[in-house]
N, CA, C and O atoms as a GROMACS GRO file, in nm:
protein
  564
    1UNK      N    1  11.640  17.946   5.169
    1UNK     CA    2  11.715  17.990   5.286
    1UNK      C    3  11.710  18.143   5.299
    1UNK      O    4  11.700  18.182   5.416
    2UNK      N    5  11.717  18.232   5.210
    2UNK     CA    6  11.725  18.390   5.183
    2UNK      C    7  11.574  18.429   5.235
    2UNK      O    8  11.556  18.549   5.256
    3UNK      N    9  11.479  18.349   5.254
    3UNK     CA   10  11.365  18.338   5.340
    3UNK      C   11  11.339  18.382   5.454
    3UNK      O   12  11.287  18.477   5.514
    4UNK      N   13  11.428  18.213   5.479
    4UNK     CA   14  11.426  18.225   5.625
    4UNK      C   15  11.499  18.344   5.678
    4UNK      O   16  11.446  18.415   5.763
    5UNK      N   17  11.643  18.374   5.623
    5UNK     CA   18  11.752  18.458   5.704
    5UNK      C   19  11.629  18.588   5.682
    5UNK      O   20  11.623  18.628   5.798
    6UNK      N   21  11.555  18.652   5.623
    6UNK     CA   22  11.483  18.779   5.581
    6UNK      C   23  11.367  18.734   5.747
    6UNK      O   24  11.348  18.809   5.842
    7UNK      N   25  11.320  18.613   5.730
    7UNK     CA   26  11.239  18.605   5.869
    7UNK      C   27  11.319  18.654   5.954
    7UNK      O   28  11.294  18.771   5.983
    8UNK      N   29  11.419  18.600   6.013
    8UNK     CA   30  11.496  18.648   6.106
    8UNK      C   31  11.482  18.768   6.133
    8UNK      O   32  11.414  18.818   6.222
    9UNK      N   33  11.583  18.845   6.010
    9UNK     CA   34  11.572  18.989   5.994
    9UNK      C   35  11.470  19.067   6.081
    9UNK      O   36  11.486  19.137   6.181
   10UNK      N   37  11.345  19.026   5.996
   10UNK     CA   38  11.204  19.120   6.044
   10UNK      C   39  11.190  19.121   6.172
   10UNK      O   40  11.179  19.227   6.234
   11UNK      N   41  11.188  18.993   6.236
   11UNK     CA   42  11.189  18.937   6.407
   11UNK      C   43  11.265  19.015   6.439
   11UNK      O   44  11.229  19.111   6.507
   12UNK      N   45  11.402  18.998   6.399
   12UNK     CA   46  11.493  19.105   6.521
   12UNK      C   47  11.488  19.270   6.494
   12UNK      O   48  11.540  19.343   6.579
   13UNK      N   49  11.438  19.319   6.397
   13UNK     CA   50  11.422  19.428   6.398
   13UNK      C   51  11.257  19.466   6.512
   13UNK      O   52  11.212  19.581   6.515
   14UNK      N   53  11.224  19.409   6.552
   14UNK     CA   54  11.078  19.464   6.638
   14UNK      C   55  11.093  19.353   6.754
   14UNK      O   56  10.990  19.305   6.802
   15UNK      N   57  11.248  19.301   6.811
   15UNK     CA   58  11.254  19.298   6.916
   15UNK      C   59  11.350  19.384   7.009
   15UNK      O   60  11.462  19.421   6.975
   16UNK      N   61  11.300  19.404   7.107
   16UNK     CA   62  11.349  19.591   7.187
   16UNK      C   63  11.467  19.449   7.300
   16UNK      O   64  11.479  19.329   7.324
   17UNK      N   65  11.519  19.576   7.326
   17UNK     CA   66  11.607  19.450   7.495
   17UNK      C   67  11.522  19.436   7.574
   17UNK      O   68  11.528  19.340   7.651
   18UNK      N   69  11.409  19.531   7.582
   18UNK     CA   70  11.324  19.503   7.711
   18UNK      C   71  11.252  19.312   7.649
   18UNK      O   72  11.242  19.213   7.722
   19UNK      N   73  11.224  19.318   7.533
   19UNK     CA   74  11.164  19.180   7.474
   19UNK      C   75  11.244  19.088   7.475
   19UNK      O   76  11.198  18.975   7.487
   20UNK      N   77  11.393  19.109   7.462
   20UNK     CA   78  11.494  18.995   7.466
   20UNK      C   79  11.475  18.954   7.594
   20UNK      O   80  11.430  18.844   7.625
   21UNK      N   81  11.507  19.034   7.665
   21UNK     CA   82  11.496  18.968   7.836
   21UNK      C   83  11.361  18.884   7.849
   21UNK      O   84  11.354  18.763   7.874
   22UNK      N   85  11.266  18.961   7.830
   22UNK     CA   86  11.121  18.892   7.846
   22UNK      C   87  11.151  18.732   7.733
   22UNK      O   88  11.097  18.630   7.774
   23UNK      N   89  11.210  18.726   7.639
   23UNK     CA   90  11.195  18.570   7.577
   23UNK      C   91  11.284  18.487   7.602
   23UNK      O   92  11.277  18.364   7.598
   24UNK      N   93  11.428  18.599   7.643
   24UNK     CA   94  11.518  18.504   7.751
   24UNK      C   95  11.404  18.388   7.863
   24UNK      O   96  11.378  18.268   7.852
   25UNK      N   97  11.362  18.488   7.960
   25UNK     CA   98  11.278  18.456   8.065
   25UNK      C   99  11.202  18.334   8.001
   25UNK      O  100  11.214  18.222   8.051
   26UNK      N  101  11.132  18.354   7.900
   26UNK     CA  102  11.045  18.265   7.897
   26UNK      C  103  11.093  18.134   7.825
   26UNK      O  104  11.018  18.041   7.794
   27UNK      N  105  11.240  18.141   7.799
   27UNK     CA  106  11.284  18.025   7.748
   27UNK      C  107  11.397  17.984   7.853
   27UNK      O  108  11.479  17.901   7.816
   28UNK      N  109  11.409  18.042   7.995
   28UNK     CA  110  11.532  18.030   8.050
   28UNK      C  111  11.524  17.898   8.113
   28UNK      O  112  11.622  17.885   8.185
   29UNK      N  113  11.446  17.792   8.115
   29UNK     CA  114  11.454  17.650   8.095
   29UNK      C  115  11.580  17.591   7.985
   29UNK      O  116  11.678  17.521   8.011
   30UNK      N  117  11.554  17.623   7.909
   30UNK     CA  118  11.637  17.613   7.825
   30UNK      C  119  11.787  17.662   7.756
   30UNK      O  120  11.869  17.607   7.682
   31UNK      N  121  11.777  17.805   7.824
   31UNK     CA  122  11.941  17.852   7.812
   31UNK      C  123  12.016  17.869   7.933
   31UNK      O  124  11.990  17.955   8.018
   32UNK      N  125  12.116  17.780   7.940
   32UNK     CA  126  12.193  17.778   8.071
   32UNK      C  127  12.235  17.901   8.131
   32UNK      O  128  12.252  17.993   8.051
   33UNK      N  129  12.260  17.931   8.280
   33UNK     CA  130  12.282  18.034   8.381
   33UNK      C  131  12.375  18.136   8.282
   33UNK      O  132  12.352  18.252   8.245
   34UNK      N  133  12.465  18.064   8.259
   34UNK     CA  134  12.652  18.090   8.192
   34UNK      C  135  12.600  18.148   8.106
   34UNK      O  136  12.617  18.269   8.118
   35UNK      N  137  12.516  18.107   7.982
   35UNK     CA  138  12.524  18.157   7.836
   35UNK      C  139  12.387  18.300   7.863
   35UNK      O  140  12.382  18.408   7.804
   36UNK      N  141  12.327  18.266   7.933
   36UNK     CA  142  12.213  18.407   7.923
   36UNK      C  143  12.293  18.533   7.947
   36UNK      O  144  12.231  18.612   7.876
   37UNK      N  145  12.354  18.577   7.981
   37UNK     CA  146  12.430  18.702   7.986
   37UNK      C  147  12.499  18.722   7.837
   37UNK      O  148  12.529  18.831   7.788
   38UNK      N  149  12.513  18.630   7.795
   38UNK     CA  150  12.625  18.620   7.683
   38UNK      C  151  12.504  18.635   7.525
   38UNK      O  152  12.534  18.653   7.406
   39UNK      N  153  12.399  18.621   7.576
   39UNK     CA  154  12.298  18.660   7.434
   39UNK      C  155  12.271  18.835   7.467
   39UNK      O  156  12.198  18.886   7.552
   40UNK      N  157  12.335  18.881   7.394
   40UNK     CA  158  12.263  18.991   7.437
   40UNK      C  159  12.179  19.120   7.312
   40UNK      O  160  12.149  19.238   7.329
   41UNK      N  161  12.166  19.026   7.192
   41UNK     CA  162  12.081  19.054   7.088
   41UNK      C  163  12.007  18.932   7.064
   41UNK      O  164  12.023  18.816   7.102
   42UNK      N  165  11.900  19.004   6.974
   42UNK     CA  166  11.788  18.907   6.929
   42UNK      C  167  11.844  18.788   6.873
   42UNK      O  168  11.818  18.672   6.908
   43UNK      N  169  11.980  18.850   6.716
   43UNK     CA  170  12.077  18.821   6.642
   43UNK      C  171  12.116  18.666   6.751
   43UNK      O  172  12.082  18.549   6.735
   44UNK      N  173  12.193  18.726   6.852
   44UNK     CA  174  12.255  18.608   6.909
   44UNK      C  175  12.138  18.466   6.991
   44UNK      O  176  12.147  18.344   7.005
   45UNK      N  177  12.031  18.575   7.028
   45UNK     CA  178  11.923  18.434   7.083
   45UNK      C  179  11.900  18.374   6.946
   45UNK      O  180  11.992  18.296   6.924
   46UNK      N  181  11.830  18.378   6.864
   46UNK     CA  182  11.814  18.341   6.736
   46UNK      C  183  11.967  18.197   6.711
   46UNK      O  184  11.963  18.078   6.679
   47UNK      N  185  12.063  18.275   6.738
   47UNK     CA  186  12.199  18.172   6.661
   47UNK      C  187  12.201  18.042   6.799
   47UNK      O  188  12.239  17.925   6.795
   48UNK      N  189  12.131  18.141   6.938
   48UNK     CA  190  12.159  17.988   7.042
   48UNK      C  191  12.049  17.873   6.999
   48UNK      O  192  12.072  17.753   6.983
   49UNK      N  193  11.913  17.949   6.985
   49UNK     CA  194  11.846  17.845   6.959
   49UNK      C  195  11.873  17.774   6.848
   49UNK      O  196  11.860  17.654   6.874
   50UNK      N  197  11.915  17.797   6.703
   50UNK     CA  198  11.936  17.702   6.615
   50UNK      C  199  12.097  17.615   6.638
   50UNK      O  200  12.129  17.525   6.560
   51UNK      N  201  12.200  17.662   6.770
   51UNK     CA  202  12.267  17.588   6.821
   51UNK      C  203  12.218  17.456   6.897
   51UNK      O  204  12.286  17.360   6.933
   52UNK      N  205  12.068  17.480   6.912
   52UNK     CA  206  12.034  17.393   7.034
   52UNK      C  207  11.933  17.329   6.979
   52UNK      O  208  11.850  17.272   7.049
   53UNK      N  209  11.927  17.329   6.819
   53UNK     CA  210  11.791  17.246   6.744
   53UNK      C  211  11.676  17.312   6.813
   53UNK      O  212  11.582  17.235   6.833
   54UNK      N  213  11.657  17.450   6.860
   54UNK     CA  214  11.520  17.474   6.906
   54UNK      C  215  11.449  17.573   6.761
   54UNK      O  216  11.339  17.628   6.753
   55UNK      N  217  11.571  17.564   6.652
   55UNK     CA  218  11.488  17.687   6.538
   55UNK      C  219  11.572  17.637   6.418
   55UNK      O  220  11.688  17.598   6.426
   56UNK      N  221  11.496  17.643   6.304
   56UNK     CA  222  11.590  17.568   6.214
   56UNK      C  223  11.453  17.661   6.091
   56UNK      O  224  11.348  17.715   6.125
   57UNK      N  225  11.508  17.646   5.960
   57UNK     CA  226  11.430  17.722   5.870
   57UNK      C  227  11.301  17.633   5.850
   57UNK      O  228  11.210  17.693   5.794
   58UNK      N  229  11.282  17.529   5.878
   58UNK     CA  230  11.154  17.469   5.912
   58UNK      C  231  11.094  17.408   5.975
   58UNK      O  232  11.010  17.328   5.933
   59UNK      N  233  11.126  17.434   6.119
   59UNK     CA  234  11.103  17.404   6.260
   59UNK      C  235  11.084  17.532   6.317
   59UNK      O  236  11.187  17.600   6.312
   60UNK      N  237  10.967  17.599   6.380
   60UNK     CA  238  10.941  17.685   6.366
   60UNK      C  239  10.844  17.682   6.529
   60UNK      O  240  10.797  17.783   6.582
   61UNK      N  241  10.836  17.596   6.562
   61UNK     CA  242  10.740  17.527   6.699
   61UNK      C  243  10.765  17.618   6.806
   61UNK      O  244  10.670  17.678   6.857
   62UNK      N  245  10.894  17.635   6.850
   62UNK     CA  246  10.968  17.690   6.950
   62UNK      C  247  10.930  17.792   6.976
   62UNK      O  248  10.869  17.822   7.079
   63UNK      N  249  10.968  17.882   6.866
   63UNK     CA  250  10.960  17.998   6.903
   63UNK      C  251  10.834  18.065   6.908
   63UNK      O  252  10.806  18.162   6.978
   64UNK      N  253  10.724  17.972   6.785
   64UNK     CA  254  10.588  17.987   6.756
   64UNK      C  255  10.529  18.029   6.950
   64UNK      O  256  10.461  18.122   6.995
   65UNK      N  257  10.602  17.902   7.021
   65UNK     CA  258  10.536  17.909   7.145
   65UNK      C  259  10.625  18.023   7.245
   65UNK      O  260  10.565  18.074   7.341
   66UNK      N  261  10.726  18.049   7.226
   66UNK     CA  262  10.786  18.164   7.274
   66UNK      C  263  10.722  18.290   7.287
   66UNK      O  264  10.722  18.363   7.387
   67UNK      N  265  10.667  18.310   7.173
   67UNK     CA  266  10.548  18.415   7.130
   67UNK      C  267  10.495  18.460   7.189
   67UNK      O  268  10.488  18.570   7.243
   68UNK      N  269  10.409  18.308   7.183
   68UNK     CA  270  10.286  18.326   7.260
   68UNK      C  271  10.263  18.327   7.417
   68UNK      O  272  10.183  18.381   7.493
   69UNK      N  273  10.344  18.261   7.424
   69UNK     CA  274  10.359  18.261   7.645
   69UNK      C  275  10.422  18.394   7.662
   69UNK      O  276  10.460  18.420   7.776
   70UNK      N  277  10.444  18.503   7.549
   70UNK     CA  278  10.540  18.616   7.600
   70UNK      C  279  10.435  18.719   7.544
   70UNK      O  280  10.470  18.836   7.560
   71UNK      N  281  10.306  18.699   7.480
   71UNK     CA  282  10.232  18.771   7.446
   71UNK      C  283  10.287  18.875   7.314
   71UNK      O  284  10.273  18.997   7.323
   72UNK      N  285  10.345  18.815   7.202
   72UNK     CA  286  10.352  18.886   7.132
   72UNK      C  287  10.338  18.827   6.970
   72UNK      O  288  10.429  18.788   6.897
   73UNK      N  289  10.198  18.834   6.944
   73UNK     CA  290  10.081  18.780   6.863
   73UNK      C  291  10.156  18.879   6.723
   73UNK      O  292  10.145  18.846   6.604
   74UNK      N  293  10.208  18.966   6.758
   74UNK     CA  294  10.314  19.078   6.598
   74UNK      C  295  10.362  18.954   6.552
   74UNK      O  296  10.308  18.890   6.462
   75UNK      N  297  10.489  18.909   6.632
   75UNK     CA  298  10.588  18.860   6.609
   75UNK      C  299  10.498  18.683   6.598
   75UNK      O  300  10.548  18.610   6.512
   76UNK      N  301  10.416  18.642   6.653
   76UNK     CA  302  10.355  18.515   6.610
   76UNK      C  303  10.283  18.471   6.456
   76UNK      O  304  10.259  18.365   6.398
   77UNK      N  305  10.262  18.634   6.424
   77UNK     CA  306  10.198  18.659   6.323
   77UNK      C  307  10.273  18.634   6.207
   77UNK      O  308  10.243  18.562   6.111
   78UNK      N  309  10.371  18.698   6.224
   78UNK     CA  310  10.494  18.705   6.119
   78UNK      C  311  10.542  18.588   6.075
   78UNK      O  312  10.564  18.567   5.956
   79UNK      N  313  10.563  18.492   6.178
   79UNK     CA  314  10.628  18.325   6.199
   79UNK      C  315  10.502  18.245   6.102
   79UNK      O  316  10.515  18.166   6.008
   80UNK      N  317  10.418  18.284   6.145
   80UNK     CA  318  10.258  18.195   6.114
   80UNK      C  319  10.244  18.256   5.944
   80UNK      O  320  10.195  18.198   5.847
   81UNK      N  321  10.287  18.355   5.949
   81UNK     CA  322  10.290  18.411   5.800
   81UNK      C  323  10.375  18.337   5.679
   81UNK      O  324  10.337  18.295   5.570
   82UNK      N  325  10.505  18.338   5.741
   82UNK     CA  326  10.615  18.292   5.700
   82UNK      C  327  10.550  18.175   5.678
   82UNK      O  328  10.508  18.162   5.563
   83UNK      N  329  10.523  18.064   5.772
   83UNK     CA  330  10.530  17.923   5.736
   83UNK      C  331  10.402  17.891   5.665
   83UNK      O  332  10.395  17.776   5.620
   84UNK      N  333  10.317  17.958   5.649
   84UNK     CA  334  10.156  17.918   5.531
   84UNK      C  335  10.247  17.981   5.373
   84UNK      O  336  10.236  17.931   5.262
   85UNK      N  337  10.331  18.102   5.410
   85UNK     CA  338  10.373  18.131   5.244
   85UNK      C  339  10.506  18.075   5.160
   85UNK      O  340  10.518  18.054   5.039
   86UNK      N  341  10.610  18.059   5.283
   86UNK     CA  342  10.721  18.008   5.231
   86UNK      C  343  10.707  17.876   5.188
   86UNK      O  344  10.733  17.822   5.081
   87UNK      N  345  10.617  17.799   5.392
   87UNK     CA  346  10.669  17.676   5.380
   87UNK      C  347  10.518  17.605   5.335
   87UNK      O  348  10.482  17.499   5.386
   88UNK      N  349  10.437  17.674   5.236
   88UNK     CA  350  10.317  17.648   5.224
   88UNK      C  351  10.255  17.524   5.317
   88UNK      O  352  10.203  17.420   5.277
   89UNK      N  353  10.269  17.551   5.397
   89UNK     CA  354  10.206  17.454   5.542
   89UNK      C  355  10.054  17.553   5.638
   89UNK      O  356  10.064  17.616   5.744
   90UNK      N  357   9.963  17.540   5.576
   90UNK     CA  358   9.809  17.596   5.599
   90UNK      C  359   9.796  17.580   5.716
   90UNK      O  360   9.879  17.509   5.773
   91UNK      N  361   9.696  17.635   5.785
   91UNK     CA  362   9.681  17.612   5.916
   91UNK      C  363   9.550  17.506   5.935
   91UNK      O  364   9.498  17.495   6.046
   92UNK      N  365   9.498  17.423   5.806
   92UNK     CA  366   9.459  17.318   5.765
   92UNK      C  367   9.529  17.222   5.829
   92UNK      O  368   9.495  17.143   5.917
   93UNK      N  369   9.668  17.244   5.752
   93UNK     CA  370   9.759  17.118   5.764
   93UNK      C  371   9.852  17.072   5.866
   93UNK      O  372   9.936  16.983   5.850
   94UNK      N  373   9.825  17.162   6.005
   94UNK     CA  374   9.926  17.201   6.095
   94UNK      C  375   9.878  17.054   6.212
   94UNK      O  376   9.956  17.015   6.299
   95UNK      N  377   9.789  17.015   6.197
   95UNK     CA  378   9.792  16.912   6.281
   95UNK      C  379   9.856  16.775   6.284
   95UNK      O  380   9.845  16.697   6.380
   96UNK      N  381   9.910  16.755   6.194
   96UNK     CA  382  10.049  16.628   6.216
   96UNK      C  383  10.171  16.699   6.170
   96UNK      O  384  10.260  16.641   6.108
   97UNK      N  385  10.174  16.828   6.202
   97UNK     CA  386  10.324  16.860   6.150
   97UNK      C  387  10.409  16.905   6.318
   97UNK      O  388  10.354  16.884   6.426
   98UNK      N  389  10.478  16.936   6.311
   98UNK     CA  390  10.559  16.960   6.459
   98UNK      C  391  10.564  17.178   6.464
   98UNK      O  392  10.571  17.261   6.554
   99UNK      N  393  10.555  17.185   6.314
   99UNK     CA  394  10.623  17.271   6.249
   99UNK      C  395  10.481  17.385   6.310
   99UNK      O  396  10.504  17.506   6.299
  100UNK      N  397  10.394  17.358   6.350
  100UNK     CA  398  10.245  17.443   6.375
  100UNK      C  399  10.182  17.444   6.500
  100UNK      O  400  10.064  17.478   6.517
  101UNK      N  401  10.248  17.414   6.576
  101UNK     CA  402  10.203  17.407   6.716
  101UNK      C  403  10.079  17.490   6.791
  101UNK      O  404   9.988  17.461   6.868
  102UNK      N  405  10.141  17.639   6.708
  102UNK     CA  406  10.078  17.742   6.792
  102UNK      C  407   9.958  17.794   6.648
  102UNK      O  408   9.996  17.865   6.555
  103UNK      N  409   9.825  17.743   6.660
  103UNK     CA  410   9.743  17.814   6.570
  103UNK      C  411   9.679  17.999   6.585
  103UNK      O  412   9.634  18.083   6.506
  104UNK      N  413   9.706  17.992   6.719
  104UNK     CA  414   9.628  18.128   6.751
  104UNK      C  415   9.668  18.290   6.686
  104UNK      O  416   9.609  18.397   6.703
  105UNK      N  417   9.768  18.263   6.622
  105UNK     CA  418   9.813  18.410   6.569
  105UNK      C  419   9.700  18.447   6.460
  105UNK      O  420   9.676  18.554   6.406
  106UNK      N  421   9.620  18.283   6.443
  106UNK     CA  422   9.519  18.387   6.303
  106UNK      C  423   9.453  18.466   6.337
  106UNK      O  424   9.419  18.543   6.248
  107UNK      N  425   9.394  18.496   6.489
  107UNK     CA  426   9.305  18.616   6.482
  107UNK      C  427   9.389  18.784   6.518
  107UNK      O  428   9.363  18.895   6.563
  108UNK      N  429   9.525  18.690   6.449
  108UNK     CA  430   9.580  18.878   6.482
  108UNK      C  431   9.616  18.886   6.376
  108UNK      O  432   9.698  18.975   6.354
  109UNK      N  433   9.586  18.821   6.292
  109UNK     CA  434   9.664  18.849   6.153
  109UNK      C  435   9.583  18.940   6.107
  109UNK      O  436   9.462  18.947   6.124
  110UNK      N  437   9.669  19.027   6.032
  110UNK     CA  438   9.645  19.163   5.958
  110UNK      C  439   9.656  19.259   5.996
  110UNK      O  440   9.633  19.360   5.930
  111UNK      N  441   9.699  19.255   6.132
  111UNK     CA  442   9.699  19.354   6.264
  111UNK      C  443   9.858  19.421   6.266
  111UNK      O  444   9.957  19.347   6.263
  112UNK      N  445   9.867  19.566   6.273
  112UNK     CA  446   9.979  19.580   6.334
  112UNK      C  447  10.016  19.624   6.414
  112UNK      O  448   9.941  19.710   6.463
  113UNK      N  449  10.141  19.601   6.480
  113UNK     CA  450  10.163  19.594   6.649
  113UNK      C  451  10.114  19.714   6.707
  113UNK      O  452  10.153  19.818   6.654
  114UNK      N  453  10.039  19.722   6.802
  114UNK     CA  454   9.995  19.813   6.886
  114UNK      C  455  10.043  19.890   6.960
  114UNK      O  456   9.971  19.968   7.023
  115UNK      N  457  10.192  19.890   6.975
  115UNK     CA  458  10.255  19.901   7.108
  115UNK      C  459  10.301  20.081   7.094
  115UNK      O  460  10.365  20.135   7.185
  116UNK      N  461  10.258  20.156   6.973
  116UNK     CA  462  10.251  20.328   6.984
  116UNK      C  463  10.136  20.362   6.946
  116UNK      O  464  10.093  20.300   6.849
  117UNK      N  465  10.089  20.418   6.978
  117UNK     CA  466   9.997  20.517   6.913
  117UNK      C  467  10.020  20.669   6.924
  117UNK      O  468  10.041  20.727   7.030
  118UNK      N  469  10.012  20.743   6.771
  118UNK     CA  470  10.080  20.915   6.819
  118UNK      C  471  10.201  20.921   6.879
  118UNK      O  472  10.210  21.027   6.941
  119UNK      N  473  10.323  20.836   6.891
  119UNK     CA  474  10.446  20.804   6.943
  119UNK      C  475  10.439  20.828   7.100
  119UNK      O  476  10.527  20.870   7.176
  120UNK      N  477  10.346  20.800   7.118
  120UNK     CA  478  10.324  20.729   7.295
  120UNK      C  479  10.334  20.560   7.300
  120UNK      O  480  10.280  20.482   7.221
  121UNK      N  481  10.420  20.527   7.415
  121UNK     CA  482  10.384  20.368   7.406
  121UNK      C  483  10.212  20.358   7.488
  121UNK      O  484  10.155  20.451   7.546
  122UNK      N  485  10.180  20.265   7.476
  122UNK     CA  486  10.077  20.191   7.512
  122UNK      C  487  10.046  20.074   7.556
  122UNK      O  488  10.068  19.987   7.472
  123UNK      N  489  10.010  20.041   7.642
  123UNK     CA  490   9.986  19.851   7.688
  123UNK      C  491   9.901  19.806   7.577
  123UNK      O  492   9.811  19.854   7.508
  124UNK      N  493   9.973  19.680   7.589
  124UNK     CA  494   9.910  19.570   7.467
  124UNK      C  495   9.771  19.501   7.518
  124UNK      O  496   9.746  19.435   7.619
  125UNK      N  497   9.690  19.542   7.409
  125UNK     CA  498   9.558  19.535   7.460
  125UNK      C  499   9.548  19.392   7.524
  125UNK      O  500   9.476  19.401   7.624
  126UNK      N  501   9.596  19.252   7.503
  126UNK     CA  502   9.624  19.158   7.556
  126UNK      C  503   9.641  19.188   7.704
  126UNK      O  504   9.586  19.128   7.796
  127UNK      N  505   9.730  19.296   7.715
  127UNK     CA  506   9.836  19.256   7.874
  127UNK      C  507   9.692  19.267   7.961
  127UNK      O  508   9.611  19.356   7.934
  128UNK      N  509   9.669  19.172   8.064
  128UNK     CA  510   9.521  19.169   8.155
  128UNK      C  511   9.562  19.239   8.246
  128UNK      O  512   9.476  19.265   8.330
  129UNK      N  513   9.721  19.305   8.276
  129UNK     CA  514   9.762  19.325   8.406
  129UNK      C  515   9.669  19.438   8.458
  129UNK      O  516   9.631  19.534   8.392
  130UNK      N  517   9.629  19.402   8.634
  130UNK     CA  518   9.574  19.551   8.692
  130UNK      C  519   9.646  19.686   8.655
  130UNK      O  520   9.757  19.685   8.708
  131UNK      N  521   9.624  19.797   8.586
  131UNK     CA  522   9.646  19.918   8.587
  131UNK      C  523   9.680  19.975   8.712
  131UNK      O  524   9.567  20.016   8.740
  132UNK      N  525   9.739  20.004   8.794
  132UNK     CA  526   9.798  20.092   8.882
  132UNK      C  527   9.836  20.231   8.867
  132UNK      O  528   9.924  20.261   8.786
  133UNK      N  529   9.785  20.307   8.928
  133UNK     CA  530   9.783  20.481   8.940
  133UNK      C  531   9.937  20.502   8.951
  133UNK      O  532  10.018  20.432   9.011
  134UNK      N  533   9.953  20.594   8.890
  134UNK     CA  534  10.106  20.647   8.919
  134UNK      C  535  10.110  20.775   9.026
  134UNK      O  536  10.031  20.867   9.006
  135UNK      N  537  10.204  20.783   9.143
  135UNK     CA  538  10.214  20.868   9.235
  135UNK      C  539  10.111  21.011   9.216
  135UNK      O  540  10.022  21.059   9.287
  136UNK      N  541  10.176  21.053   9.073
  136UNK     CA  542  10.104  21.189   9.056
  136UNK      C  543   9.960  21.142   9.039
  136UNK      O  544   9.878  21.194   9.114
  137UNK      N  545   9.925  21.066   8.966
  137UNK     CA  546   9.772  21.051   8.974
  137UNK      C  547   9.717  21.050   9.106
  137UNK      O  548   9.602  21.093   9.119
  138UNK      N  549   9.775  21.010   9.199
  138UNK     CA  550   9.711  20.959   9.346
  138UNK      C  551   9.701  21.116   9.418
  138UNK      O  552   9.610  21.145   9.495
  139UNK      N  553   9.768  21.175   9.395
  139UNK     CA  554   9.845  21.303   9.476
  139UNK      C  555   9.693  21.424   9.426
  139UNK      O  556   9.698  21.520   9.503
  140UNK      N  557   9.627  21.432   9.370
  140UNK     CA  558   9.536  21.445   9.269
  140UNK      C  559   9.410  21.423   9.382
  140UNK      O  560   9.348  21.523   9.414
  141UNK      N  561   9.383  21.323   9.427
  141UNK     CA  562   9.267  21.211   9.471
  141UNK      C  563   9.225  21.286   9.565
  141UNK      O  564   9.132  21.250   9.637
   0.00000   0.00000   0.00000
C-alpha cells in the first residue's frame, strides 16, 4: 500500500490546475455537475475516483486511459512503471488483465517530461495543434 500512496504522491506532484481541469474534462462523464467544483486538487480527484471504484492500488485502467486521451505519456509512464514493478504485471501479460489497458506509454518510457526547457514552457511535442502567431508576431509581417 506505501506504494501505491508514494504513486499517488509523484502523480500529484506534476499535476498543475491547468491539468486538473484538463482530466476533470476528460473524465467529466463521470464526475457529476455538483462534485466538479468541489475537486479542486489532484489529492481530491484521486480520493473521487477511488470513491467511485474508478482507481484502487490495483486497478489502474482508468486513469491509465485518462492519460492518454489528455496527452500526458509523463504521467502514463509513471502508472505503466508502477504496475510492471510493484504489481509485476509486464506488458507481456497485460492482455487478460483489466489492470493494462493502455500499452502505449512504452515508447515514452525513459523520457522526461518536456514541458520546460531553460525554464521556458514549451508545447508537448505530441500536442498536433496548429501554431498560431501571436499579435506581436503579426505586427512584424
Amino acid at each position: 500500500m506505501a506504494e501505491y500512496c508514494s504513486l499517488l504522491e509523484e502523480l500529484a506532484e506534476n499535476i498543475t490546475n491547468e491539468d486538473l481541469d484538463q482530466l476533470k474534462s476528460a473524465c467529466k462523464e463521470d464526475i457529476p455537475s455538483e462534485k466538479h467544483e468541489a475537486i479542486t486538487t489532484s489529492k481530491d480527484w484521486f480520493s473521487f475516483l477511488e470513491e467511485h471504484n474508478k482507481l484502487d492500488k490495483d486497478n489502474l485502467s482508468y486513469i491509465e486511459h485518462i492519460f492518454e486521451i489528455s496527452r500526458r505519456p509523463d504521467l502514463l509512464t509513471v502508472v505503466v512503471e508502477y504496475r510492471t514493478q510493484v504489481l509485476k504485471i509486464s506488458e507481456e501479460d497485460e492482455v487478460d488483465t483489466k489492470l493494462t489497458r493502455i500499452p502505449s506509454a512504452k515508447k515514452y518510457k525513459g523520457q522526461s517530461p518536456p514541458y520546460t526547457r531553460k525554464g521556458k514552457t514549451i508545447p508537448h511535442p505530441w500536442d498536433t495543434r496548429p501554431r498560431v502567431p501571436s499579435p506581436q508576431g503579426l505586427a512584424g509581417a
